[in-house]
N, C-alpha and C positions, 0 to 999 in steps of 0.2 A: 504494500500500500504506500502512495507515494502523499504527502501533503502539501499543497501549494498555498502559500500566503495572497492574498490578494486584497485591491480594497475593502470591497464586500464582503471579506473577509477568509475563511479556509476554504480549500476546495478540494476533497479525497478525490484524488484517479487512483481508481483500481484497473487490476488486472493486465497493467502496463509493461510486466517483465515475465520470462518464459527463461525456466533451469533446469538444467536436469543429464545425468549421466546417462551417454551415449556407449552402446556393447556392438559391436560390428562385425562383419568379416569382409576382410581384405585380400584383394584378388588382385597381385600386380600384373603389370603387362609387358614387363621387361621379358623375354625369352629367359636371358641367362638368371636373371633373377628366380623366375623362377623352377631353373633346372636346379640349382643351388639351396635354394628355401623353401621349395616346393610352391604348389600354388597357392599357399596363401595362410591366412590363418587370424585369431581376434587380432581385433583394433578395439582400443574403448579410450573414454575422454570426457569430457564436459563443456557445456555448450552454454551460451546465453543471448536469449533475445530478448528487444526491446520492441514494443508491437508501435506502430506510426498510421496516421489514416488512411483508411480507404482499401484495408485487407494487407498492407504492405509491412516488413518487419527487417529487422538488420539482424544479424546474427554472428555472435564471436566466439570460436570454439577452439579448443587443445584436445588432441589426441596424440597415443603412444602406440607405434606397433613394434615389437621385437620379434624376433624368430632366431635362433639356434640350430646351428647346422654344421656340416662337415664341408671343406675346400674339395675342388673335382678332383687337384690333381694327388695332392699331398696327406688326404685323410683326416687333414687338425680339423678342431673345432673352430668355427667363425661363428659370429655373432654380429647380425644387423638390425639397427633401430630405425625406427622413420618416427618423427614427432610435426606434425603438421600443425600450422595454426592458420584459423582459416576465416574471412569475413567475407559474408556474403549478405542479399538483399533478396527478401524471399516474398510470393506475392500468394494468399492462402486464399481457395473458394471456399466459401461456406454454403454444400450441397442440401447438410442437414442440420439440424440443430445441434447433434454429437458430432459427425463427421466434417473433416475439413482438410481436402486436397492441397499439395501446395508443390510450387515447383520454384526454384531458385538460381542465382549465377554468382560468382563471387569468383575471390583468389584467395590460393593455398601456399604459402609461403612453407617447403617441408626442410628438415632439418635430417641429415643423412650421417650413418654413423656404420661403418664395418671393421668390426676387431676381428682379427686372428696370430695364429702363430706367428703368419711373415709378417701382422704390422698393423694398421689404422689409419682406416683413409677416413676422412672427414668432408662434406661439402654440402653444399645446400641450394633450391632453386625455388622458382616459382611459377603459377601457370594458375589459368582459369581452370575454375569447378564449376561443376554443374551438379542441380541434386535435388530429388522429388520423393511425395512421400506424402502421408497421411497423418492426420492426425486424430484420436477418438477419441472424444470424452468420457472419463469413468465418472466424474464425480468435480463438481464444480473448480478445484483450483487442481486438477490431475488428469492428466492424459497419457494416452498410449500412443508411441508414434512408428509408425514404418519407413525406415530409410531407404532411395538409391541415392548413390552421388559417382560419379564420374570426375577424373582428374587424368591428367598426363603431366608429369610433370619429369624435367631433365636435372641431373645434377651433371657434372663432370667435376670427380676428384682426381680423376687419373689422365686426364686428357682425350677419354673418349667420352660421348655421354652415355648414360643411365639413366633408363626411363624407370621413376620410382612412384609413377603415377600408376590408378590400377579403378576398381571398383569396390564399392563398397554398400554391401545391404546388412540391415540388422534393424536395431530399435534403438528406445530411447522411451525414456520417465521421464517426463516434463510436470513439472512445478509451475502455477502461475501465479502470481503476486500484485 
């Protein structure tokens, strides 16, 4: 609940902010990436929007993905993280009085991270998202939501690039306030 002073005096705006931890799976679309880490595996994070007139809403979220694996040639262990942080502007139908479609466009700013025996590369890139999804009401300040979102995004730590962009479906608990 937010409170606004004014001549007239107080004015409560509710239900102006939307929170809630995000559980996903992550499908990258690198080839080697994922001959190395397999195809995929959770992503989760935390998200927050602030809702603006007319159905439209802005959106700033952190997410982590890691995954654990063995190098092709050598058999070590490697270990790769992607930590994404992402803002976008999403525009939501209201179909029904519980249900509410929504489809979005923003940019993913991702933070890239690959440890192993030979070493640590580090780099990071950025690219337009894309990402749709529902939302259903359980119960006045709580919802269920369904994710897609799409991303491609490049890093070059080694002086090729790496697409560490990929798909991503799951859910989310939203909080509204």
């Amino acid at each position: 609940m937010l409170i606004i002073l004014s001549i007239a005096g107080p004015i409560v705006a509710r239900d102006l902010l939307k929170m809630g931890p995000i559980f996903a799976h992550y499908r990258p679309n690198d080839k080697v990436v994922k001959e190395i880490y397999g195809a995929g595996g959770p992503i989760y994070g935390f998200r927050i929007g602030a809702l603006l007139p007319a159905g439209w809403s802005v959106w700033f979220g952190y997410s982590q993905y890691r995954q654990i694996s063995k190098t092709t040639y050598s058999d070590q262990l490697t270990t790769m993280a992607l930590n994404p942080l992402t803002v976008s502007v999403r525009y939501t139908l209201p179909l029904r009085f519980f249900i509410l479609p929504y489809a979005g466009v923003g940019y993913a700013h991702i933070g890239f991270k690959e440890e192993s025996g030979v070493g640590k590369i580090q780099g990071n890139g950025g690219s337009i998202t894309f990402d749709a999804g529902v939302e259903i009401k359980i119960i006045r300040h709580i919802y269920l939501e369904g994710i897609f979102r799409y991303d491609r995004i490049n890093v070059n730590p080694t002086g090729f690039p790496v697409d560490v962009g990929g798909t991503q479906f799951g859910g989310s608990l939203i909080f509204v306030f």
